[in-house]
N, C-alpha and C positions, 0 to 999 in steps of 0.2 A: 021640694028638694029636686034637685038636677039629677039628670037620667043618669050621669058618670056616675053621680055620688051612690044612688043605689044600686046599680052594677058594682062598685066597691064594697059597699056594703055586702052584697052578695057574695063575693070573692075571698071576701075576711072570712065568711062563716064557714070556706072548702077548706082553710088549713087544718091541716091537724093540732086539737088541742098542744100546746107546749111550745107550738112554733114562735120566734121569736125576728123579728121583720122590724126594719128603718124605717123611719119616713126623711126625703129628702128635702128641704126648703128651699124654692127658689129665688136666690137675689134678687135685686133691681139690675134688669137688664140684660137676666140670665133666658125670660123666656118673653112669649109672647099670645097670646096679648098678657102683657104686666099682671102680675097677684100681688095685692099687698101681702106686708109678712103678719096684720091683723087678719087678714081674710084665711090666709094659709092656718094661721094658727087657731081658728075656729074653725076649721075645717078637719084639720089634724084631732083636735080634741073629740070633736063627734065620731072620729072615725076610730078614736081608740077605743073609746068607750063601746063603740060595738066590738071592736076585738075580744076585749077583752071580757063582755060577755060570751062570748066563743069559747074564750081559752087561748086568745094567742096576745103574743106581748107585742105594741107597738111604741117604739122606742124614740126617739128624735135624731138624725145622723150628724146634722150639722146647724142645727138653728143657734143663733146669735143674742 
């Protein structure tokens, strides 16, 4: 796992229970270097899933 990922990880587990948080997807084009929207969206899923053993909801804000 990449050092972000679990610095994220970490960060998910300070909200307070019930908090409820986006995640943002970025298009082609939008960032750099490029994410596919598979890579985003297995990355997003690992990272709900620690959420929401936490207690906090992570939601999707804009995926397509």
């Amino acid at each position: 796992m990449l050092e972000c990922e679990d610095q994220l990880q970490v960060k998910l587990g300070q909200f307070p229970r019930g908090t409820r948080l986006l995640w943002h997807f970025w298009q082609p084009g939008e960032i750099f270097p490029p994410a596919s929207m598979e890579k985003q969206q297995v990355l997003y899923e690992r990272m709900r899933a620690v959420a929401e053993k936490n207690g906090v909801e992570l939601g999707q804000a804009n995926h397509r």
